[in-house]
DRENVOTOR-570722 format. One line per 3 residues: number of its first residue (from 1); their letters; for each residue x negated, z negated, y negated of C-alpha. Coordinates in steps of 0.5 Angstrom, whole numbers, plus 500, padded with zeros to 3 digits. Example, Ala and Ser with C-alpha at 12.3 -4.5 7.8 and 13.67 -1.06 7.14 Angstrom:
% residues 2
1	AS	475 484 509 ~ 473 486 502
END
This chain:
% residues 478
1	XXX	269 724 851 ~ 274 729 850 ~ 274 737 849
4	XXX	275 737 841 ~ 269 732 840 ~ 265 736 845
7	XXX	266 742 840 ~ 266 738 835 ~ 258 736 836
10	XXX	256 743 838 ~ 258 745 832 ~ 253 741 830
13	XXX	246 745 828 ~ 240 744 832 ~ 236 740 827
16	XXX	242 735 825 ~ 243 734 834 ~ 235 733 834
19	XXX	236 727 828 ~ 241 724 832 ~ 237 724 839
22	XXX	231 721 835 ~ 234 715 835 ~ 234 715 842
25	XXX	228 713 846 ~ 225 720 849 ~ 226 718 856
28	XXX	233 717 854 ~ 235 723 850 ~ 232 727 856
31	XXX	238 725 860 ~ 242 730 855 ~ 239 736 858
34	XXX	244 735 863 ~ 249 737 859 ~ 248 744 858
37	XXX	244 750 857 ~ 243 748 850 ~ 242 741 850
40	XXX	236 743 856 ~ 230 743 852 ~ 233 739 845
43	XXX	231 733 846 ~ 223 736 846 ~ 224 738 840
46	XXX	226 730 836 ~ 221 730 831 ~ 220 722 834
49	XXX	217 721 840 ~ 217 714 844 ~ 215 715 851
52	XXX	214 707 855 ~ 213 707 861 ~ 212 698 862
55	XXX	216 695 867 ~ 220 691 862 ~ 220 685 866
58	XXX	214 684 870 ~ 210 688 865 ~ 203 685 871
61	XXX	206 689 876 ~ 202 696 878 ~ 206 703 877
64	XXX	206 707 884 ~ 203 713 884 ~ 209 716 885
67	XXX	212 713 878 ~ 204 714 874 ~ 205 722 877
70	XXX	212 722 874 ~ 210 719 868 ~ 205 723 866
73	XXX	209 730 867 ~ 214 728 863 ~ 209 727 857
76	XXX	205 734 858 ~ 212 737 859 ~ 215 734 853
79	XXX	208 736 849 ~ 208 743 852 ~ 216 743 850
82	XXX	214 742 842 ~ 209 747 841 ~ 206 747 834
85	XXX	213 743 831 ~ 211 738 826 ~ 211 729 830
88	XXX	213 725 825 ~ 213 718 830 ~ 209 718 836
91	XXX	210 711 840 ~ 206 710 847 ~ 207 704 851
94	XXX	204 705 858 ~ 199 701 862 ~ 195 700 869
97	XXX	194 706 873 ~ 194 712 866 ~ 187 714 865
100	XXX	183 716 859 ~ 184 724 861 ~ 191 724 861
103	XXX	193 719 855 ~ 187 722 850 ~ 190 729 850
106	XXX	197 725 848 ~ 193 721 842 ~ 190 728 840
109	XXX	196 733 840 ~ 200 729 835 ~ 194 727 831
112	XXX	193 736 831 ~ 202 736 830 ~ 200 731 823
115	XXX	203 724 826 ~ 206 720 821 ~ 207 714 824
118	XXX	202 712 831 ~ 204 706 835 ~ 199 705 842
121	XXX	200 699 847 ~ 195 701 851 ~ 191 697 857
124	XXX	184 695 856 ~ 182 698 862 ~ 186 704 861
127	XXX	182 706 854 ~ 176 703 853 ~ 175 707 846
130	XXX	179 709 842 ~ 178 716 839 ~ 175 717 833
133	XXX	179 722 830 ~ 185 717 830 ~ 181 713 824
136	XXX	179 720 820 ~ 187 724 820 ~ 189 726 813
139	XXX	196 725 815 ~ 198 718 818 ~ 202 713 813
142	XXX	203 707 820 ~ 198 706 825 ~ 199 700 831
145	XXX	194 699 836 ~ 195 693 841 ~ 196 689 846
148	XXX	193 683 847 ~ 186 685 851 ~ 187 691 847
151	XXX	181 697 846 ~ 175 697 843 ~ 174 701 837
154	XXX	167 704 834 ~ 168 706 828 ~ 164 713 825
157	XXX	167 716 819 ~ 174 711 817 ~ 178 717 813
160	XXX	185 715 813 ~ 187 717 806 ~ 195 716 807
163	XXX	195 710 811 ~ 199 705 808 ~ 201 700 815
166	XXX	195 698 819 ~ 197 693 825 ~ 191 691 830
169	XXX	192 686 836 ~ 187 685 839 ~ 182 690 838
172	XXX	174 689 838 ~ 171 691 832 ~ 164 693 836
175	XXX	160 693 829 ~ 163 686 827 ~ 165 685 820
178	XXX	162 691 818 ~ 167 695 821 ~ 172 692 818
181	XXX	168 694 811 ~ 169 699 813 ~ 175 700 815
184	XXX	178 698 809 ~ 174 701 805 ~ 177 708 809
187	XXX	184 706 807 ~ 185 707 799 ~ 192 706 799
190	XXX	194 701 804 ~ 199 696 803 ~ 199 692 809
193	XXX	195 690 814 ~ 195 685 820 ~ 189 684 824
196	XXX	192 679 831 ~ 188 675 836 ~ 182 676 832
199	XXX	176 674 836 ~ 170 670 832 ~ 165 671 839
202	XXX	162 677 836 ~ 162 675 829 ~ 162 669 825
205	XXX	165 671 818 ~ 171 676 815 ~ 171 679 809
208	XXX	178 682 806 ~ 177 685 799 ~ 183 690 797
211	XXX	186 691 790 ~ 193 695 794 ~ 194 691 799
214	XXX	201 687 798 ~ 201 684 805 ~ 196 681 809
217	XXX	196 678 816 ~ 190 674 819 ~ 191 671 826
220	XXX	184 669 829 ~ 184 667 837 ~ 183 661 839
223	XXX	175 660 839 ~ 170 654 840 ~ 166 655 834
226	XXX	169 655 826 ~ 167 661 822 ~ 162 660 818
229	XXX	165 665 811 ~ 172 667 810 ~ 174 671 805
232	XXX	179 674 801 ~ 178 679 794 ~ 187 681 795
235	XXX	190 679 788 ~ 196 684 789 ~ 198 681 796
238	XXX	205 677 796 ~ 206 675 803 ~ 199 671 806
241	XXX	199 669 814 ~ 193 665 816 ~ 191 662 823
244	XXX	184 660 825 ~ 178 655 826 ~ 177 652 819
247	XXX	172 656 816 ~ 165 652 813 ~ 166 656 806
250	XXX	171 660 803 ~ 166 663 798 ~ 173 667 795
253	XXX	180 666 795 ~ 185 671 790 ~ 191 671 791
256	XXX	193 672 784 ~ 200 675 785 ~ 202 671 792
259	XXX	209 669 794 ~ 210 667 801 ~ 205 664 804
262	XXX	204 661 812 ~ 198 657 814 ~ 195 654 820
265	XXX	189 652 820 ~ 186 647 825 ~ 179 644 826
268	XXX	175 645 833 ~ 174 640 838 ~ 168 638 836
271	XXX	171 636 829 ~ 176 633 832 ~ 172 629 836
274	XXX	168 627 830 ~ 174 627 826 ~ 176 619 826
277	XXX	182 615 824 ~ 181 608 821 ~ 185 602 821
280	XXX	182 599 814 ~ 187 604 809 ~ 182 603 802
283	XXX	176 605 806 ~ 175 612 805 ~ 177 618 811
286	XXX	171 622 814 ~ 171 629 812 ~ 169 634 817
289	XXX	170 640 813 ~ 173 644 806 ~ 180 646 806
292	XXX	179 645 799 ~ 178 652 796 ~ 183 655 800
295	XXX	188 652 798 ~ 186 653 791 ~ 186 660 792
298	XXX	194 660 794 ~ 195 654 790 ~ 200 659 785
301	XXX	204 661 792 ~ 212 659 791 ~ 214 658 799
304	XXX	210 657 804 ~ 209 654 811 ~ 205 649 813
307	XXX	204 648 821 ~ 203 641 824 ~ 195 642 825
310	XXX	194 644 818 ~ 197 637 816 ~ 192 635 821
313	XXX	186 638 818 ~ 188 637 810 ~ 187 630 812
316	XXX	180 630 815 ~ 178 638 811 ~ 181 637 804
319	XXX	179 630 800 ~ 184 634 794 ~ 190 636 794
322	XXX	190 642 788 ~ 197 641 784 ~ 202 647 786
325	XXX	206 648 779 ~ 210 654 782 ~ 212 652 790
328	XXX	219 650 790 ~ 220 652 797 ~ 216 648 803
331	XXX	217 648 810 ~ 212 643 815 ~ 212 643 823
334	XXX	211 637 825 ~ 209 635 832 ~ 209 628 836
337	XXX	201 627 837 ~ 199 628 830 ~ 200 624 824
340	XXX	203 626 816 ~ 197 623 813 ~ 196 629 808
343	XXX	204 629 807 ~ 204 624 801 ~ 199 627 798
346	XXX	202 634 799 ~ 208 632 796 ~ 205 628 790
349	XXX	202 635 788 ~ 208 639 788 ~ 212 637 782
352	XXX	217 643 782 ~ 219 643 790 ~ 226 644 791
355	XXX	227 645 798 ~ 223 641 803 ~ 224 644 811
358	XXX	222 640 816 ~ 221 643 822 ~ 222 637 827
361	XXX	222 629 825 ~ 218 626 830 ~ 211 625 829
364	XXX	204 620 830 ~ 205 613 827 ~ 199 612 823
367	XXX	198 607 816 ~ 197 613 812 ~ 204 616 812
370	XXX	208 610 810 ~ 210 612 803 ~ 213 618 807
373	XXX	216 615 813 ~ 217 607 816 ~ 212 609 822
376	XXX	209 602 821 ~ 214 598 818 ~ 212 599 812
379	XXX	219 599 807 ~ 218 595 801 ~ 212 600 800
382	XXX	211 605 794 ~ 214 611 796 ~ 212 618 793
385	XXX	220 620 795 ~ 222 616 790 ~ 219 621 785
388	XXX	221 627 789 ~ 224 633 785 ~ 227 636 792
391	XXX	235 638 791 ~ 235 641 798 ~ 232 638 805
394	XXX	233 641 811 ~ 232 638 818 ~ 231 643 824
397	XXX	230 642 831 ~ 233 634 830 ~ 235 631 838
400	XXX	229 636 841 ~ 227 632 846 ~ 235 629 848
403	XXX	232 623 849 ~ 235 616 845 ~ 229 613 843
406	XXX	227 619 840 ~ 233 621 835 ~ 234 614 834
409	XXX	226 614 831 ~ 230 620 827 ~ 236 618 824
412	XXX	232 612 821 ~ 227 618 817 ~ 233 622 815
415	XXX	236 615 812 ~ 229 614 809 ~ 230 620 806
418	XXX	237 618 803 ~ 236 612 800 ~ 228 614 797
421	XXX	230 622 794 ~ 233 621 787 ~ 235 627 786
424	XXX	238 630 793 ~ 244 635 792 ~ 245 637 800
427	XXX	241 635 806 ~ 243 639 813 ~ 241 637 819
430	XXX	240 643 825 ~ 242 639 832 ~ 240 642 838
433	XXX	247 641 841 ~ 252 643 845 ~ 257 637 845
436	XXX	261 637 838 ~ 263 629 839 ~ 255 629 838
439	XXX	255 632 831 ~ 261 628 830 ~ 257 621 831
442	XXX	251 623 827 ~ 256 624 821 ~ 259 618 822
445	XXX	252 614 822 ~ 249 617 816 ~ 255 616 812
448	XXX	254 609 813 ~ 248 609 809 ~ 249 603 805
451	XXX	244 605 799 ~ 243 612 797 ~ 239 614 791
454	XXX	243 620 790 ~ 250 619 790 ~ 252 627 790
457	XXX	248 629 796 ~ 253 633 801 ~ 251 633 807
460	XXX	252 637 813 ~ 251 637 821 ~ 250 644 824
463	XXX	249 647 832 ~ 247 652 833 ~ 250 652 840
466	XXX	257 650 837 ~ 261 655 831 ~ 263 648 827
469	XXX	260 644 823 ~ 262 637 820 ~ 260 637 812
472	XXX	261 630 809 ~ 262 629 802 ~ 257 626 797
475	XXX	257 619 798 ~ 262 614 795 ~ 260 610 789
478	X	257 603 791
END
């Protein structure tokens, strides 16, 4: 930097640098107290605050003391540096070795210095509880407590009349679902809420009632047992992700306003077990579950996710299949070990679907996905395909697994798909490549189709990994 620039910054008024310096870590901007007399205790003064003190690459790796000493003087330093100044963001990042007495009085000063935004990712072993003033501050619209194996929180008295964005990863409500009550109830205003890695080992049913509430987010762990009640009061939420056991009962499911929507649903192993394919296709399958009204209450959704165990659960959770008139984007996750038994119904009941996503071709060859695919030579069988209303069709992750067989299996799905979809406009395959004859090839053998049942479709083959891509034109009168 040369003379004149240098002038030019420290022309600059102290409240624009501090603006500039925020966008800095605080470890960072503390570099530019070399700078000068000026610049010694400027960076203090930043209205937002992020102190991480994680090792980035082996996060497992303890601090030595001298480090945990280092850390935790900068903190009180900066802290004692501020004063009374107003903390806008406060971010703290820091594991093994900091104790409860020294990171308390952190959390305190800001929520005294009127925190808007309060990010904690924080060891269990470190803060076992949370205080409690944290969930009663006039002034905090952004609130973030995690990681995995996060803290405990016993709510008293939730006030937190500003908060718009809540994000819990991990953290144990002591008083189960009454404490989620409880919490939401504290948070007249909020419009985002992502509870993550939710554990059902200490209670066994959920409840979400919100009339603001415009994102929800739902991440349940992976547990033994099913919750026994799931509920969702939220018909203001546009954007829903749902993971979890399958629940016995979803006593209310309002989802009025939903847009978006990604859900994973998944039975147990008991229900797997119980669960049992059979090899006669007229006799009816075993349900061991009811996804049914669930899926009625996001059945208004107009682009939504579905993960490859929630195609197995709908086929031995859902007897039927609610029509969703207003979907027009669906995206399926397949996997190698697990059937599309539920797909030929699911997209019997989409009659306005344009894009269909596939995230992955290949899949266990079962009876009861024949009218989507070829897994048991089934090709002159009726095929909901040839009714579908689908102008866009994306194929993702297509020569994964690089073995032959395999995209073999693939590219005879994709020429399925050609010759059954009528109303085709544009397919575009993602091939996981870095070979450009590779793309090349696929092309070539898709544009030796013999029959297609739309002949304006254009087709694309894509890598990631190269910066060229091969368009072929829509396919040739035959």
């Amino acid at each position: 930097m040369d003379d004149c620039s240098k002038d030019v910054i420290n022309c600059l008024p102290d409240n624009l640098l501090c603006q500039i310096l925020s966008n800095l870590s605080t470890k960072e901007a503390a570099l530019t107290s070399l700078l000068s007399k000026r610049w010694r205790y400027l960076f203090a003064l930043v209205p937002n605050l992020d102190f991480d003190v994680l090792p980035s690459l082996h996060p497992e790796i303890a601090m030595q003391d001298q480090d945990q000493t280092s850390f935790i003087d900068f903190v009180d330093r900066v802290l004692k540096l501020r004063g009374n100044d107003h903390i806008n963001k406060f971010s703290l990042k820091c594991g093994h070795g900091i104790e409860d007495e020294d990171v308390f009085p952190w959390i305190l000063n800001a929520l005294r210095h009127g925190v808007s935004d309060l990010s904690l990712h924080v060891s269990p072993s470190l803060v076992y509880w949370l205080p409690s003033k944290v969930f009663a501050s006039k002034t905090l619209v952004r609130l973030k407590i995690g990681p995995k194996d996060g803290p405990r929180v016993k709510l008293r008295n939730v006030c937190l009349p500003k908060l718009k964005t809540l994000n819990l990863d991990s953290v144990v409500f002591e008083e189960g679902k009454i404490g989620l009550a409880k919490l939401l109830s504290g948070c007249p205003v909020l419009e985002e809420l992502a509870l993550l890695n939710l554990a059902w080992d200490r209670w066994d049913s959920c409840s979400v009632s919100s009339k603001l509430l415009k994102r929800l987010t739902l991440c349940c762990a992976h547990y033994k047992k099913n919750p026994k009640s799931v509920s969702f009061d939220t018909p203001n939420v546009v954007y829903f992700e749902y993971s979890d056991n399958i629940a016995h009962k979803y006593p209310k499911v309002n989802f009025d306003s939903l847009v978006e929507a990604s859900i994973d649903i998944r039975m147990t192993n008991d229900q797997k077990a119980n669960a049992r394919y059979v090899s006669d296709v007229d006799e009816e399958t075993v349900m061991v579950g009811n996804a049914t009204d669930l899926l009625m209450g996001i059945c208004n959704v107009k682009t939504l996710y579905l993960s490859y165990d929630t195609l197995e659960t709908l086929h031995f959770c859902c007897q039927v299949i609610p029509v969703f008139n207003n979907l027009t984007h669906l995206t399926i996750e397949s996997h190698p070990e697990l059937g599309w038994e539920s797909l030929p119904n699911l997209l019997k009941s989409c009659p306005n679907l344009e894009t269909l996503v596939f995230q992955g071709l290949l899949h266990k060859a079962t009876y009861r996905c024949g009218d989507v695919c070829l897994c048991q030579g089934l090709e002159n069988s009726p095929s909901c395909l040839s009714s579908s209303p689908v102008k866009f069709l994306k194929i993702l992750k297509f020569g994964e697994t690089n073995v032959d067989d395999d995209m073999e299996i693939e590219m005879e799905q994709i020429k399925n798909f050609l010759e059954k979809m009528p109303n085709l406009e544009q397919l575009m395959i993602y091939y996981n490549t870095s070979i450009e004859n590779d793309l090349v090839e696929v092309s070539s053998q898709l544009q030796m189709v013999p029959a297609v049942a739309s002949l304006k479709c254009k087709i694309q083959v894509i890598s990631d990994n190269l910066s060229s891509c091969h368009p072929l034109c829509p396919f040739p009168c035959q």
